[in-house]
N, C-alpha and C positions, 0 to 999 in steps of 0.2 A: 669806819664801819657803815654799810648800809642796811638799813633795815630791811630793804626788797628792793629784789635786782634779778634779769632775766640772766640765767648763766646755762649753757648747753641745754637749750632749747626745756627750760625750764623755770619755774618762777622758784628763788630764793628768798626768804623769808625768814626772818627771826622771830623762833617762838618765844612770847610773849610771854604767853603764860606759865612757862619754866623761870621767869626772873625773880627776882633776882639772884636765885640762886644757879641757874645753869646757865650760861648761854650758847644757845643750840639751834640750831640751824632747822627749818623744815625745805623738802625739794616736792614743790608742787607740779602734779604732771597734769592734771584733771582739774574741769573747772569742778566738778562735784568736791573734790577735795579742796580746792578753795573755796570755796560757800563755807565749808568745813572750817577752816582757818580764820574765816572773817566773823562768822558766829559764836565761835566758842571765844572770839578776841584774842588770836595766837598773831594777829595783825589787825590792827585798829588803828587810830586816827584818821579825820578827815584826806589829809595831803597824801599818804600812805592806802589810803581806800582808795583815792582816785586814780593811783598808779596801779594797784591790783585790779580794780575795775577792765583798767584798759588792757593790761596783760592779761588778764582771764579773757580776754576778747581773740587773744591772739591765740593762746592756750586750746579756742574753742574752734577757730580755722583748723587747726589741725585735729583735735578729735570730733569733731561734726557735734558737738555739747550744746543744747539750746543758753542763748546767754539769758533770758529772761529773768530765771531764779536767782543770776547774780546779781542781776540789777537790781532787784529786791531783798537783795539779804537783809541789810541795815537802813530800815526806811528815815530815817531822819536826817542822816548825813547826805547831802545831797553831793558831794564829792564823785560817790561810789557810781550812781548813775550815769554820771557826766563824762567818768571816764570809761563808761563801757561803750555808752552813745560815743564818744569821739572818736573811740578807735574801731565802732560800728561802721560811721559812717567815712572811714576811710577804705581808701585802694590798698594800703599794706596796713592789716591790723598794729603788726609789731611794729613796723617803723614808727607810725603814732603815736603808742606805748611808748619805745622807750625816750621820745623826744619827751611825751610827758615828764617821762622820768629826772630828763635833765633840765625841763622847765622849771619841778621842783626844786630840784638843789639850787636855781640860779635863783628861784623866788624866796626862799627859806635863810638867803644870804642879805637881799634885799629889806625884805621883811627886819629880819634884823636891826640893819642900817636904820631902818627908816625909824623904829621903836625906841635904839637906844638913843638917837637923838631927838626925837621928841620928850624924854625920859627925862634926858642934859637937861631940856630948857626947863622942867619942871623942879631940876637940881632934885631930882630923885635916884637913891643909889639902894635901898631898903623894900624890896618889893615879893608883895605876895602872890602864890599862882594857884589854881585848883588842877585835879586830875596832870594828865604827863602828855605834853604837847611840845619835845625835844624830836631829834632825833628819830626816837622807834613811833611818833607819829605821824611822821614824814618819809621820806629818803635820808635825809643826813639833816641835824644842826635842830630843825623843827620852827617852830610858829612862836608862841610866848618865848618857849623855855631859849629859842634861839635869839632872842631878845638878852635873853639872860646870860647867854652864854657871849655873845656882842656884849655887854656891856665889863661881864668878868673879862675878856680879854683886852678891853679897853683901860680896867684896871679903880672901872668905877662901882664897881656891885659889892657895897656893903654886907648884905645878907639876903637870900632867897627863903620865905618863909613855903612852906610847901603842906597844900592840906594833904590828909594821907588816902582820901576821898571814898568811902564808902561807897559802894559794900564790897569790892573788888581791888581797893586800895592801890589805884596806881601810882596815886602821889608817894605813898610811902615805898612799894614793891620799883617805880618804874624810872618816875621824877628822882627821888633822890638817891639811886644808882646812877642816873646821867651826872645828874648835880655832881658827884664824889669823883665822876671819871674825868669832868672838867675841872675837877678841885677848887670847884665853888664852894662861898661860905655858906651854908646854908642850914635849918632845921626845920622837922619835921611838929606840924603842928593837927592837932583833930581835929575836922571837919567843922563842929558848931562853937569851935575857939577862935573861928578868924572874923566875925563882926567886931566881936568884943576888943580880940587884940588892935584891931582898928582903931576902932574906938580909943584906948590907948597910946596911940600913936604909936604903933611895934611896924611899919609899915607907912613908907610913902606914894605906893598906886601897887593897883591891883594889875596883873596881865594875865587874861584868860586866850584859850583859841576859841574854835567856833566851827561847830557841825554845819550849819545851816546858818545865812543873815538874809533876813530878808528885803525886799528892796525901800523900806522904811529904815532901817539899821535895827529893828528885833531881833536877837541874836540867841538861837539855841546853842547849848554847847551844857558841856556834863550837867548833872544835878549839883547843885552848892554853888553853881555862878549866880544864879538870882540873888540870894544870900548876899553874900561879898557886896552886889553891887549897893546893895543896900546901905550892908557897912560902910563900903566905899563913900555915896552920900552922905551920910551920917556925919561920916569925921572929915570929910572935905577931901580927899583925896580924890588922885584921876583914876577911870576904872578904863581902863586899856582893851580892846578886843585886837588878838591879832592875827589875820588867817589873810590867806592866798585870796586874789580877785575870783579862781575858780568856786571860793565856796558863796559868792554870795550870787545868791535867786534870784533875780528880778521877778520871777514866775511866781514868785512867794509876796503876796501885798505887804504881810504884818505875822508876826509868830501867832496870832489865834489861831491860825491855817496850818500851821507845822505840825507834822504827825510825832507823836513824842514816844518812842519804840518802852516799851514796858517789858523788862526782862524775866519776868518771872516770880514768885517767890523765894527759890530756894537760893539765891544770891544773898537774900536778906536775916532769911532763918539760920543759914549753916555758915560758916567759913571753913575752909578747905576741908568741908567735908565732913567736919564738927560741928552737930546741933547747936546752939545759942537759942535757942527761943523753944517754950514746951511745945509738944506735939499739939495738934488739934489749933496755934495761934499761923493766923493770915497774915498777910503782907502785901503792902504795894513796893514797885520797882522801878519806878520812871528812873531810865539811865541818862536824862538830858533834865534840865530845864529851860523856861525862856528869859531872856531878862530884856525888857523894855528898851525900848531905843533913848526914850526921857534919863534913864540912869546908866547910858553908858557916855562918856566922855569922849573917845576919838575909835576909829578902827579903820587900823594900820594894816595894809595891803602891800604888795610885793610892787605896786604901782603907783600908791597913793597915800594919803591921811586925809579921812573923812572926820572932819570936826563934826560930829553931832551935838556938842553943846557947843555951838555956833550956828543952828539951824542944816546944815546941810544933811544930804541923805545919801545913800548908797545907789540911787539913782538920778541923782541934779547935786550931786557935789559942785 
């Protein structure tokens, strides 16, 4: 299954937001209707934005569409931008695109490789992840979860604990539908349960993805990563980042500088659509956090391992 793919001169997409109960296809013909799609998160993740990115670029040769508003849709993933610039700044939009596309899958394979034997040497098979960074956040397999899914077919993955990540629950809704369709062992745990189970030792390293790294190794990526990493600390374990060389910034010094996209209130007050909280109470929505380059221990690229607790950095590795 790919999650987005150009098919008869159209962008294919799996909507998201039907999971895990339906799974349904959208056929994007407009970039206004993908701005649509990326917004409402019917197509999200970093690796997956940078492929839409650049396909909305292609999308936009042919209807004369200004790309600008695409490139802004989701300001904190720097993915999105990158790939509308590079299939900007090419002679055939689409060929760009879908090389993109198959850049992904080869990076997502990689990434992998590269995480589950870093994993080996830490003789970790018990591993936690926030939000859903398989498959439907990418092209095919994904970033963490394709870590995960590398090490279940290598025959060493104990348990995947998976938060269920508020307030939009992809871990629960997204993560553990991939999890079940690899027939990983895996459970589902609430958001402010994963320090503590740490702390117990229910977990040997944490593997999150990453919106945004910046060229210090500060790494934005969902809300509840900062957390983790903490935990992670805490009880000594390794705290894992794993995302494609396209997501990390150089252009970005340090996450102070990261713009951290705030979704609203009513993601927090209602769930689908049912009140939880009285009328008249406020809310914040930061859909990213940052978590320090000091508390993260390595981040695994489709080219590399950047030991950060070894001193190196995503720019003098």
């Amino acid at each position: 299954m790919r999650t987005i793919d150009w098919i008869d001169e159209a962008i294919v997409l799996v909507d998201q937001t039907r999971l895990p109960g339906d799974l349904t296809y959208l056929r994007i013909t407009t970039v206004a209707e993908l701005i649509d799609a990326i917004k409402r998160l019917a197509v999200r993740g970093a690796p997956a934005l940078g492929v839409a990115g650049a396909l909305g670029v292609a999308l936009a040769a042919r209807t004369g569409e200004p790309i600008g508003p695409l490139r802004e849709a989701r300001p904190t993933a720097v993915n999105l931008a990158w790939g509308v610039d590079q299939a900007a700044a090419a002679p055939d939009p689409l060929a760009r695109a879908l090389r993109i596309r198959d850049e992904d899958i080869a990076a997502c394979l990689a990434m992998g490789v590269l995480g589950a034997d870093l994993l080996a040497g830490h003789g970790a098979t018990r591993v936690m992840t926030v939000c859903n960074t398989g498959g439907l956040a990418a092209v095919e397999r994904g970033t963490a979860l394709g870590v995960i899914q590398t090490m279940h077919e290598r025959g060493t993955l104990r348990e995947a604990l998976a938060l269920e990540t508020r307030p939009l629950l992809q871990g629960a809704r997204l993560t553990a539908w991939e999890l079940a369709r690899m027939g990983a062992p895996h459970r589902l745990i609430v958001d402010s349960a994963g320090p503590f189970l740490l702390a117990r030792g229910a977990a040997d390293a944490v593997l999150i993805g990453a919106d945004r790294i910046a060229a210090n190794g500060d790494t934005a990526n969902k809300i509840g990563s900062y957390a983790l990493a903490l935990g992670a600390r805490r009880a000594g374990v390794p705290f894992l980042v794993i995302a494609p060389e396209t997501t990390i910034d150089l252009a970005t010094p340090g996450g102070d500088v990261i713009t951290i996209e705030d979704r609203g209130p009513a993601e927090v007050l209602s769930i689908g659509g049912v009140r939880l909280a009285p009328e008249g109470a406020g809310a914040l929505n930061p859909a990213f956090d940052v978590t320090p380059a000091d508390l993260i221990t390595a981040i695994v690229t489709d080219r590399r391992v950047i030991r950060l607790d070894r001193g190196e950095t995503p720019d003098h590795a």
